[in-house]
N, C-alpha and C positions, 0 to 999 in steps of 0.2 A: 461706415464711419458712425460712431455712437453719436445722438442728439445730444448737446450740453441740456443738464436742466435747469432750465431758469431759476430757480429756488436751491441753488447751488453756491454755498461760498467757500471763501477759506477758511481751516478750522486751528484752533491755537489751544493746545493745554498744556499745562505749566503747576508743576508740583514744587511746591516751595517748602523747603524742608531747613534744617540745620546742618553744620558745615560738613560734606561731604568726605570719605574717604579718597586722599587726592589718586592714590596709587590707580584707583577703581572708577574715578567719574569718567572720563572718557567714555569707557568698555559699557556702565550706566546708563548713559545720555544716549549714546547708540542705540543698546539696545530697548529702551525706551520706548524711541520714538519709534523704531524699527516693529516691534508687537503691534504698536498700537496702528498704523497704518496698515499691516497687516489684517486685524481682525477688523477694521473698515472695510474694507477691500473685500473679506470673506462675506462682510453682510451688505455688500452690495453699495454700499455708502461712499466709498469712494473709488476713483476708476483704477483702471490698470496702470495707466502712466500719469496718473495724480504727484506731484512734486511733493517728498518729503525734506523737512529742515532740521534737524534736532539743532539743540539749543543744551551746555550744564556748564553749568556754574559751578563754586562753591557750596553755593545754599537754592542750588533750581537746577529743576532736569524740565523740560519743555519742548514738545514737538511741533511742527506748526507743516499743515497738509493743506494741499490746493484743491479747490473746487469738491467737495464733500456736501450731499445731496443734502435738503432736510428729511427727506425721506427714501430708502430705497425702493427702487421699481419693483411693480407684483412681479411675480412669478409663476409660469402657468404649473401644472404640477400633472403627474398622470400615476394614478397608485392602481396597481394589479389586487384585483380582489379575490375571488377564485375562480376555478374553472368552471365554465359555462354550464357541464352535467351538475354539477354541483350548485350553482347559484337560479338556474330555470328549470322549472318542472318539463315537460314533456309541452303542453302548452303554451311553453314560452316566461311564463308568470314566475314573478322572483317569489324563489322559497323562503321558507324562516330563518334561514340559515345566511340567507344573503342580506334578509332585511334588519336583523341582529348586527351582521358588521356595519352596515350601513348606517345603525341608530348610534350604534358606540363611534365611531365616525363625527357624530352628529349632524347627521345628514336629513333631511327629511322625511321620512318614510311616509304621510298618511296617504298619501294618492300612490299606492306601488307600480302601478302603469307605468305614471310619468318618469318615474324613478329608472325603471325597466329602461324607457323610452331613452333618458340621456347618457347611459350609459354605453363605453366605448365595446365592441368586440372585436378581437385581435389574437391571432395563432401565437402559442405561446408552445414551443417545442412543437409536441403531434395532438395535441387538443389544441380549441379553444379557449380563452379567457375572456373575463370581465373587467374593465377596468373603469376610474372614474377617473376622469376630465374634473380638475381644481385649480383655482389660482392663491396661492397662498400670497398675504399683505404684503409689500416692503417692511421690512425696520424700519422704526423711524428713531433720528436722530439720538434724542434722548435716549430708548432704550439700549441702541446699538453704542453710542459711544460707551456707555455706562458698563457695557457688556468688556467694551474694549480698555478699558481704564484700568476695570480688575484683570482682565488677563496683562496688560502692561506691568501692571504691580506685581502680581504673580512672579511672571518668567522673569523678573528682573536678576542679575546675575550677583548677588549680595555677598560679599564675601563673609560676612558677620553679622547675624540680627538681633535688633535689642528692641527692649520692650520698655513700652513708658505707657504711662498714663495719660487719658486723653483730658485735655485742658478748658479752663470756660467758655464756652463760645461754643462748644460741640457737644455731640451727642452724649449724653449720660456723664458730664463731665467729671473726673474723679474715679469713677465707679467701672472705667471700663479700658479696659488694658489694650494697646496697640502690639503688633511685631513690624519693626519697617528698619532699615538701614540705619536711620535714624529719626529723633521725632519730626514730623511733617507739620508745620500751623499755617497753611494757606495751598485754597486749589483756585487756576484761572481755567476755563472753556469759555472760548468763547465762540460762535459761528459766525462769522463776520464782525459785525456789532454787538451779537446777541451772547446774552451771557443759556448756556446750556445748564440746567438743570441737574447735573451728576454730583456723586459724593463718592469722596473716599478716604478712607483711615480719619473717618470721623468728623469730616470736613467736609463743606458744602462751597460749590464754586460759586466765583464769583467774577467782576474785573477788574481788582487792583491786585496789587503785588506788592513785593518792596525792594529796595534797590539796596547800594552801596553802605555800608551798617555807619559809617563816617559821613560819607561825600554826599550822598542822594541828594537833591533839591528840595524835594518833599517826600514824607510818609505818611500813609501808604502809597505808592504809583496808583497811580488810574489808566488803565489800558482802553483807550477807545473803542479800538480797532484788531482784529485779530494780526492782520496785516502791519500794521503800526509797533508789534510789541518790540521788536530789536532796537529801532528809533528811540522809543517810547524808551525802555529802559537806558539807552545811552544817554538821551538828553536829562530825564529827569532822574534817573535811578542812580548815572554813573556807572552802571554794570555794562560791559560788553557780552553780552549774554552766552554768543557763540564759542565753544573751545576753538575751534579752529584758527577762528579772528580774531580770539585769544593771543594762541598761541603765533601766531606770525605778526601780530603786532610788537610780540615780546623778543622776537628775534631780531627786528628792524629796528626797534631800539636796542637793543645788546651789539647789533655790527654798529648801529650809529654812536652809540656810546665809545665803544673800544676806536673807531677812528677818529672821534674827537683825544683820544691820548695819542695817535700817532705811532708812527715808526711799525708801521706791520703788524700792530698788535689785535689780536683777533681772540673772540671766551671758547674756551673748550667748547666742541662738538658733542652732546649728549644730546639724544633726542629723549631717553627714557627723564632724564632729569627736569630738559624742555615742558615735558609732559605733565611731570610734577607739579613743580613751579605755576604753568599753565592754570592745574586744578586747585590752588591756594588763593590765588587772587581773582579778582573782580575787573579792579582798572587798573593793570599793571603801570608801574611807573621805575625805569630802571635808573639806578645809582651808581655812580663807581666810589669803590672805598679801596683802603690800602692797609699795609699792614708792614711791619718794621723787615728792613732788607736782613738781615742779619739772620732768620727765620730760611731763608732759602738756601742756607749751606745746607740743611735736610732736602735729601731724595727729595725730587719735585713730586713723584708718585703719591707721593704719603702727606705732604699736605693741599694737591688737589683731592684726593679722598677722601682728607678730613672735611677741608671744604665743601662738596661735592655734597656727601654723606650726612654728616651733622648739621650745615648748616643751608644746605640749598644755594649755592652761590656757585657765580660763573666764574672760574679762574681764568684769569686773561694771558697768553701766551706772546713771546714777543714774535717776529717774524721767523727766528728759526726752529719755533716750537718750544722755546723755553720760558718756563712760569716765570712771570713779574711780579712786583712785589703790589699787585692790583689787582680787584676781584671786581666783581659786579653783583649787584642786590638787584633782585625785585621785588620792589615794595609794593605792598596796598592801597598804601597813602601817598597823597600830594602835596606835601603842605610847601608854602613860599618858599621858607628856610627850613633845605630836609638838611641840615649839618647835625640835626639832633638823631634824625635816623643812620646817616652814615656813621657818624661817631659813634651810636650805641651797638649799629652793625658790626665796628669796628675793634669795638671792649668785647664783644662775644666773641668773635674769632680768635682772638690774643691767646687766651688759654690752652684753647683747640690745638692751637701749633707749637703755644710750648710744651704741651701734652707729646707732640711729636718728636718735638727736639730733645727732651727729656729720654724718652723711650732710644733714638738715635745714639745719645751719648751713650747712654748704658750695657746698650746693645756691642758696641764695639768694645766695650772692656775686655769681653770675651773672644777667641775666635771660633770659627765654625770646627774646626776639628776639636776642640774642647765639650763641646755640647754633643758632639756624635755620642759616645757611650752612653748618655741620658736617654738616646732613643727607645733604648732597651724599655727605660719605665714606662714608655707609652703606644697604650694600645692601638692596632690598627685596626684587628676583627679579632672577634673571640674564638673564630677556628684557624683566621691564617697569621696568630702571634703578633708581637711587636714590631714598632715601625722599627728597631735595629732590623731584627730581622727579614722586613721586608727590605730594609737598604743591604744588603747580604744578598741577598736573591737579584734586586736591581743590580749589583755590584758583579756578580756572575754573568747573567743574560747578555751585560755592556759588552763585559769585556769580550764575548763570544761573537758579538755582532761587530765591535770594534776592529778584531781579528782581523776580523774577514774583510773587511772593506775599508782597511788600509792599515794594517799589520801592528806588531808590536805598542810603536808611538802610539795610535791613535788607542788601542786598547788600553794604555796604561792611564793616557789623559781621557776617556772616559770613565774607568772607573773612579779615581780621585774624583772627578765633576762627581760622580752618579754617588759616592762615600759621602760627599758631602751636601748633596741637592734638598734634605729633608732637615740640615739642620737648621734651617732658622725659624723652622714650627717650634722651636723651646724658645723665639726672642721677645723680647717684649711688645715690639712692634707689630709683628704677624699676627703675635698672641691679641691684640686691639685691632688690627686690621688682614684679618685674614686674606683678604683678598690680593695683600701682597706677599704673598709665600710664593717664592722663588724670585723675583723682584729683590726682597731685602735679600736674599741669600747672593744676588750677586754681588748688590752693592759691598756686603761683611767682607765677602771673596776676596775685591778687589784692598779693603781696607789692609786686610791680613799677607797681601802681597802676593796673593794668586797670578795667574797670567790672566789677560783680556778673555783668550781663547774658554778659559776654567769656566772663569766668571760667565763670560755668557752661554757656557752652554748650562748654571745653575741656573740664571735668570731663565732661559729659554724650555728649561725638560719639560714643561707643561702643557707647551705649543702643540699643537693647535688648541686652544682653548675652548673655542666656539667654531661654528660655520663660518670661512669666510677668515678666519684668522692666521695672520701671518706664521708661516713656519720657521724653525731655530735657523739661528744664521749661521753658523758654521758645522761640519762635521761632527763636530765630539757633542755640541748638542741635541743631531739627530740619533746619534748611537742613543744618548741617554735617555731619550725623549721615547724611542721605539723601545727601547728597555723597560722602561718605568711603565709605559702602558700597556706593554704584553704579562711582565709581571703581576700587574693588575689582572687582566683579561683569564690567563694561567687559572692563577689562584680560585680565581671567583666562578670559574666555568667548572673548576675542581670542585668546587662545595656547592655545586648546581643555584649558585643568586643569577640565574639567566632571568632577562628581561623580558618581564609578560605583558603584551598590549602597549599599553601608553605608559607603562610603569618601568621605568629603568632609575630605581636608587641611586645606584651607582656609576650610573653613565655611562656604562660601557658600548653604549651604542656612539658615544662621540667615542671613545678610545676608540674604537675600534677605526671610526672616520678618520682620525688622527693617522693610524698608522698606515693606511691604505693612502693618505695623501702624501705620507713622505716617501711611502714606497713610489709613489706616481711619477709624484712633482720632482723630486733630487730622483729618478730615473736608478735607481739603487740594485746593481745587480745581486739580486733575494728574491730566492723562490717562497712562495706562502706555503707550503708545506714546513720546507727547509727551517724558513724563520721561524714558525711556531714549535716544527719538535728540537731544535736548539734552545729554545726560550724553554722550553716543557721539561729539555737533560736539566738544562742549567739549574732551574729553580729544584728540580728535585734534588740537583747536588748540593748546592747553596743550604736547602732546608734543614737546621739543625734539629729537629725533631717531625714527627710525623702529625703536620696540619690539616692536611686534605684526605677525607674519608675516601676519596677514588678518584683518579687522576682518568682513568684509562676511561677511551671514546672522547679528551680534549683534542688530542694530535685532528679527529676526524670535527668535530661540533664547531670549532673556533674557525678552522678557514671557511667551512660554508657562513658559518658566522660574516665572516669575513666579505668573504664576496655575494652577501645577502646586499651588506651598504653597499658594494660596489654597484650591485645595482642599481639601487633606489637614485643612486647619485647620477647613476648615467642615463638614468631616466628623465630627472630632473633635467642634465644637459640636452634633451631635446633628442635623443636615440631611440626609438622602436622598442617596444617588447620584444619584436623578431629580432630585432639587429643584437639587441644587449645580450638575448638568450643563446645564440648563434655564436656568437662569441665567448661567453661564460660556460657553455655547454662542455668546451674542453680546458675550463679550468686551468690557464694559460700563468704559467709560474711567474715570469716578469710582470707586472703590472702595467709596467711602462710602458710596453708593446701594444696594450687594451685600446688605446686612441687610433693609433692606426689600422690594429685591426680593424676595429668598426668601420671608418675608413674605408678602407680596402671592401668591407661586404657593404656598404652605400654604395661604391662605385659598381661593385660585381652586380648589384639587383638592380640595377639602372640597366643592364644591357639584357639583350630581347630574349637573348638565350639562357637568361638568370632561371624565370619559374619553370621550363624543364628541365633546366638541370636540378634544379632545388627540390623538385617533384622526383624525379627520378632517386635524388641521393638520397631520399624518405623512403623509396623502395624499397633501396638497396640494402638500406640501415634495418626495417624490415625484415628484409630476407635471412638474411645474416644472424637478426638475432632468433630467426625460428631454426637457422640449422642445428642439426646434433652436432653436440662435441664444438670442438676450439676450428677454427676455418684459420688454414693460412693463407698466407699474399704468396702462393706459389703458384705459378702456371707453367705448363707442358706445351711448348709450340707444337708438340704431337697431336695432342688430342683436341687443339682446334681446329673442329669439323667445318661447323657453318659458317659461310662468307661472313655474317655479322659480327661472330667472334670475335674471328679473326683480325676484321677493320679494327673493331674494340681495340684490341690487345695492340696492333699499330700505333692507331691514335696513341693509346697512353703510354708506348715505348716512346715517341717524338712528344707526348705533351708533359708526363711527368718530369722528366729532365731538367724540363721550362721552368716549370712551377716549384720545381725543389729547388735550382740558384737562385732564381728570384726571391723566396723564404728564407734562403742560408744566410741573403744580405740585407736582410730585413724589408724588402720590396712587397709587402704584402698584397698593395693591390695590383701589382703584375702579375704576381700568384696566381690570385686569384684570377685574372681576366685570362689567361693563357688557358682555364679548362674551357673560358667557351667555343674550343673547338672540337671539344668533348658530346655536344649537342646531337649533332649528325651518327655519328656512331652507338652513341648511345639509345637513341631511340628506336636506330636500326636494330639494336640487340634484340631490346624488350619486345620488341614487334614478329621477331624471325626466332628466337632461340630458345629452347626451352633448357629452365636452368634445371628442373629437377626430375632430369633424365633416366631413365630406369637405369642404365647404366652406372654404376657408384661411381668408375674414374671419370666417366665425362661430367657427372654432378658435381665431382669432389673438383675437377679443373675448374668449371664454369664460375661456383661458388668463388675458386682461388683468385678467381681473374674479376670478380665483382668485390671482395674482397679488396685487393691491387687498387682496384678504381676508386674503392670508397675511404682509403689511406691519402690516396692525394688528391681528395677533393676536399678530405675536413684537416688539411694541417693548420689552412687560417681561423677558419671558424665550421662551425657545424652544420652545411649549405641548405640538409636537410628542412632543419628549424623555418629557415625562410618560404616556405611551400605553406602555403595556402590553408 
């Protein structure tokens, strides 16, 4: 157990700067205080499980660490000088050569006896060495924080730096240029009570601060206490310093707000916008305002985004998820009578929404099949042509998958969805708020007298959007939706934009998520081969001129593609490298099937006789592939000579049989469990038989009959992989 040291307190620093990038202080303040406790800790200042606090503001980023030395403990030190023939003559007595390192050292050389004398000797490989015995100082406080200050400043994660000139009160005022996120005018340190000595970005710490730019009590704060500072700025400053206490204060008033309106009403769920809001104010204080009902004949979509977007505000929902005509502020300010903020919050939103409604009315003049041949004038890529013609391509692909999985109807009302899913990229609406393209397109759908069915499979081709996002609710949405992201996938794997590192422009790594989830989830009988070279004819017929420099090696790049994410995904759900590999290893065309296999090989590696069979089928997989030539599944009950064979070839006439009904009716892990009676004979083989006989037909049988055995042990998965 390490000693506390008495001369140990807790340490508080606090960079007091101007208003912060809100999207960024979070991620800021983190990592902040995160360095800077860190390079404590490297210089020995503070311990290993030293409590860290971060603390950001709008206008302060502040760390605050427990028990931090005023000086770090010595260090004993042992440094290797040379080798012994080398540092002592023959007599023992240090050469020149030793007392040279020693003087640059700074060590004392005039008495070389004594020198000689406290030096360590110690086998170093097959000689001897010299070494010397040192204790190097602690840091002490001042240096070390000072140390730790600029590397905090450093690693800070700045999305944007600007440079200002440094101001009266500091170093070279005028005369000497800053880079920092933004300009900084005040640093606190303090070690308990004690103010520390450091500077940075031209600044010299001190213990006061300042609070609330409105509300404060007084200015400047005076920080007693390193301990005191969260206190200290609440009571006198009015900041609540911490994001976090921030932010769940602003939530506990936004539920307490929306239940004082009643009736179920509760503000949209955003955490990213939470967040925001969060890093804007100081002492939150929320409001509810309103806005004229007449405004909500517009998609509710489009004016919580405006809201949302432009102006930071919570739209308040009633109990069955539908927008009121009610929003929520948080403000910075308290005053007695906030009717001046609600109301002015109030005059700002008006516009916003008749900007929407505006856009709405206009938008419907049109229908969607009116604005399809404008596709043509807009680009999608410079090598794979206009968004017509990528809705050409989608328009093809659909109807190929629609076919298949559930004839005529369903292909016909896919393509119409899929003809018309791009147009309300030409509406006014999308055109101001992108984020709702395919959204507005179902709403026009339904204007123009589409069916439901139409409409939401326009609203839905986008789905899955993200990780975690709900997929298309009906059929003709998912034909459309696997359409539109293979056409994508097609094209872009055509003119090699494959995704390097961390860098996917084009997302195709969520398409591709996308498509393997509605292969999963809707259980969609389509094989991944199947669907990509249907997708691969289609587009190439669809294509009315020649876009893609070289199509050939997509049919093979896009399904590994493909079951690359299945991977990672089923990794993520908690499955083995061995189990996911074992199963992916035969490339299994149902997707759907993927869960239970897995499944089925947890259960199979669970029983005792799993690691030699899964050893053995790694033999066997092995052997196989060093024979010459093509090896068939054929065996000769003639030419099984030895009792081992023989039992072999028994067992798997009584156990294949087992394990193929069981697979025919999808019972994977019966299947699988029915070779562990495969164990016993098999072992006897390997032990009794030699497979490569000088005789060719008893090699050529033995192989057939290993062969045989190793056909139905990997129909579930590939048993071998699991071996050790």
């Amino acid at each position: 157990m390490t000693t506390p040291n008495p001369l140990s307190q807790n340490l508080l620093v606090e960079l007091f700067v101007e208003e912060l990038p809100p999207k960024a202080l979070n991620k800021l303040g983190n990592a902040f205080a995160a360095v800077l406790l860190e390079q404590l800790q490297a210089q020995g200042l503070a311990a290993a499980d030293a409590v860290l606090t971060a603390f950001a503001s709008p206008r302060r980023l502040a760390a605050h660490v427990t028990a931090v030395a005023q000086r770090a403990a010595d260090k004993p030190q042992t440094l290797k000088l040379m080798p012994v023939a080398v540092g002592l003559d023959a007599a023992g007595n240090a050469t020149p050569a030793l007392l040279k390192r020693l003087g640059g050292m700074g060590v004392d050389v005039s008495n070389p006896a004594a020198v000689v004398a406290s030096l360590m000797r110690q086998p170093d490989g097959k000689a001897e060495a010299l070494f010397l015995q040192s204790v190097v100082p602690g840091v002490d406080l001042t240096a070390g924080l000072q140390k730790a200050l600029n590397e905090a400043i450093a690693k800070l994660p700045i999305p944007k730096v600007m440079s200002y000139q440094l101001q009266s009160g500091c170093e070279l005022p005028g005369w000497t240029s800053v880079s920092f996120v933004r300009p900084a005018h005040g640093l606190v340190a303090l070690h308990g009570a004690d103010v520390v000595p450091v500077s940075a970005l031209g600044l010299h710490a001190g213990n006061t601060t300042h609070g609330h730019r409105f509300e404060a009590a007084i200015d400047p704060v005076p920080l007693a206490h390193a301990d005191a500072y969260a206190e200290i700025l609440a009571r006198d400053g009015a900041v609540i310093a911490s994001f976090a206490a921030r932010k769940a204060e602003i939530a506990r008033q936004l539920a307490a707000k929306a239940a004082e309106v009643g009736g179920g009403c509760k503000p949209i769920e955003d955490d990213a916008l939470l967040d925001e809001v969060t890093a804007l104010v100081e002492r939150p204080n929320v409001l509810l305002c309103q806005f004229e009902s007449e405004f909500l004949a517009v998609p509710q979509e489009c004016l919580i985004l405006t809201m949302k977007a432009n102006q930071k505000y919570f739209p308040l929902l009633d109990a069955a998820g539908k927008l009121t005509n009610r929003f929520l502020v948080v403000s910075n300010i308290s005053p007695a009578d906030a009717s001046a903020v609600t109301g002015g919050n109030e005059r700002v939103v008006r516009p916003r929404l008749a900007d929407a409604k505006f856009f709405f009315d206009q938008d419907r003049k049109k229908t969607l099949e009116s604005r399809v041949p404008s596709l043509s004038k807009v680009v999608y890529h410079n090598k794979l042509g206009t968004q017509g013609e990528r809705m050409e391509r989608v328009c093809a692909i659909a109807r190929g998958i629609g076919f298949q999985l559930g004839g005529e109807e369903l292909a016909r009302q896919a393509v119409q969805a899929a003809r018309l899913a791009k147009a309300d990229l030409l509406t006014d609406m999308v055109g101001e708020f992108p984020e709702l393209q395919g959204i507005m397109g179902g709403y026009y759908a339904r204007h123009d007298g589409l069916s439901d069915t139409v409409a939401d499979a326009i609203e839905d081709h986008y789905k899955p959007r993200f990780a975690g996002d709900e997929l298309p609710r009906n059929a003709v949405g998912v034909v459309v939706a696997l359409a539109d992201k293979l056409e994508t996938l097609v094209g872009l794997f055509g003119i090699g934009q494959l995704p390097s590192g961390d860098k996917d422009p084009f997302a195709l790594r969520r398409h591709a998520l996308g498509v393997v989830r509605m292969l999963v989830e809707k259980d969609l009988p389509i094989g991944v081969h199947e669907l990509v070279n249907d997708a691969l004819g289609h587009w190439l017929q669809a294509a009315q001129r020649q876009v893609v420099s070289a199509l050939a090696g997509v049919e093979e790049a896009l399904p590994t593609f493909l079951y690359d994410r299945i991977s990672g995904s089923l990794r993520e759900q908690g499955y083995s490298a061995q189990e996911v590999d074992a199963v992916l290893a035969l490339r299994p065309q149902r997707l759907a099937d993927i869960a239970r296999r897995l499944q089925a090989v947890r259960a199979f590696a669970a029983l005792p006789e799993a690691p030699a069979l899964a050893a053995a089928n790694k033999r066997v997989g092995n052997i196989l592939k060093k024979a010459d030539g093509e090896v068939l599944a054929q065996v000769d009950p003639a030419l099984l000579q030895e009792a081992a064979e023989q039992a072999l070839a028994a067992a798997l006439g009584q156990v294949a049989p087992q394990a193929d009904a069981a697979f025919a009716t999808g019972d994977y892990t019966a299947s699988l469990q029915a070779l562990a009676a495969l164990r016993s004979p098999v072992d006897a083989f390997f032990d009794g038989v030699m497979v490569n006989a000088d005789d060719p037909a008893l090699k050529a049988n033995r192989l057939g009959l290993l062969k045989t055995l190793h056909l139905a042990m990997n129909r579930v998965a590939e048993v071998g992989r699991l071996a050790a």
